[in-house]
C-alpha positions in Angstrom: 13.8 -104.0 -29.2 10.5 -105.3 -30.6 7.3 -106.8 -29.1 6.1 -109.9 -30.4 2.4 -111.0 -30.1 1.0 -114.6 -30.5 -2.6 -114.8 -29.8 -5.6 -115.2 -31.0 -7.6 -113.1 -33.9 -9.3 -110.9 -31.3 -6.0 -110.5 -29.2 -3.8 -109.4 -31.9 -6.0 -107.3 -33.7 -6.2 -105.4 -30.6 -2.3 -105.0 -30.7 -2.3 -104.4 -34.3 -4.0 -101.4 -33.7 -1.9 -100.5 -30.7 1.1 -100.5 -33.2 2.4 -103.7 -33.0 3.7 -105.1 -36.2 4.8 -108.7 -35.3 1.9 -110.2 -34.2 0.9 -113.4 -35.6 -2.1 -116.2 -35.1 -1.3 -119.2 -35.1 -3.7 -121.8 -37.2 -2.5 -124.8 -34.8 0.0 -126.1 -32.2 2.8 -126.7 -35.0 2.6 -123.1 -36.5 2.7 -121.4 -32.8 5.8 -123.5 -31.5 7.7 -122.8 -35.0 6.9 -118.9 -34.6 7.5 -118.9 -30.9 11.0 -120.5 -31.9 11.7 -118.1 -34.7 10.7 -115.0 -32.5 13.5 -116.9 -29.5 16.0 -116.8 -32.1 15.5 -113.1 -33.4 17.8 -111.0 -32.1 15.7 -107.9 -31.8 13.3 -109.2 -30.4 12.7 -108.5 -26.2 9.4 -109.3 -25.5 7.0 -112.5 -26.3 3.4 -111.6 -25.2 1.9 -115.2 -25.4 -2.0 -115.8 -25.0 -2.4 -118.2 -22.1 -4.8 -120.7 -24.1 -2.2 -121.0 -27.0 0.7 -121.2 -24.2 -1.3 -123.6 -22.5 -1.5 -125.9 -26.0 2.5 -125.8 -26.5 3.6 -125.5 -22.2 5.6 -128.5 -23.2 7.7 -127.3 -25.7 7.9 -123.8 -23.5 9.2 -125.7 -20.6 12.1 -127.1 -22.9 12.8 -123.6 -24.4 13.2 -122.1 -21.0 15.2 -124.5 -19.1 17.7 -124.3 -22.7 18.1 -120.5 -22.6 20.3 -118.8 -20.7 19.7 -115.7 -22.3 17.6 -113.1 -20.5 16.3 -111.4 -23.6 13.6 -112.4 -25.0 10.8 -112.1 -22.1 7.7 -114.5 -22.2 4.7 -113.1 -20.6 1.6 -114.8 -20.9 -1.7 -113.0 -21.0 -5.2 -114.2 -20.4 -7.5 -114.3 -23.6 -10.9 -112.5 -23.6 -12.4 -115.8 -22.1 -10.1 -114.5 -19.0 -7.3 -116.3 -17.1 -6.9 -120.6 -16.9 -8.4 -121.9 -14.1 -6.3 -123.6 -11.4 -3.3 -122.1 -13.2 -0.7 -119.6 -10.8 0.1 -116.1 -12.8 3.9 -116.3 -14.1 3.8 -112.8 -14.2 3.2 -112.3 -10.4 5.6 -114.8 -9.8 8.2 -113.1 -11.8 7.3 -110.0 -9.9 7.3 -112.2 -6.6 11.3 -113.5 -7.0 12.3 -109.8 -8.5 10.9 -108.1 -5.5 11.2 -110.8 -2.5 7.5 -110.2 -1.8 4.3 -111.4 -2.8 2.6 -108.0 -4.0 -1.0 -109.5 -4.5 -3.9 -108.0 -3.0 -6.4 -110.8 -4.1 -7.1 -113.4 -1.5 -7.0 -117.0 -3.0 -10.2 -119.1 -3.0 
């Protein structure tokens, strides 16, 4: 299966050079939500590593793609961009990791 990566320049060099070879950088909102629907429809592909400031520009049109699919395959997982993680926004990953396990795993108290 293959790893997509939508991100910014400085996040998908990084993967690039990690061996990535589908990794793309979207110019605007248009281009990301017509890559991120491509990469959906791709057979191949299992994983969707999203930035959070693009996913953030598009959560819209990601809400409608994930209520549509009932397909496991691929997985979205958003990661922070160098700027760091949203404020105010709750990490999807640890709440995928939350309903798989039946257990909040976090160590980090909330402020």
């Amino acid at each position: 299966m293959k790893v997509v990566v939508i991100g910014k320049k400085d996040m998908t060099v990084g993967f690039s050079l990690a061996g990535v070879n589908e990794v793309f950088t979207p110019e605007d909102d248009y281009e990301a939500k017509k890559i991120l629907d491509r990469s959906l429809e791709t057979p191949d592909v299992g994983v969707i590593l999203l930035s959070e400031s693009i996913a953030e520009e598009i959560r819209e049109h990601l809400r409608q793609k994930k209520k549509r699919r009932e397909e496991i395959y691929p997985v979205i997982v958003e990661l922070p961009d160098k700027e760091g993680p949203v404020k105010g926004k709750e990490d999807p990953l640890q709440d995928k990791i939350k309903r798989a396990v039946g257990v909040d795993i976090s160590t980090q108290e909330e402020k």
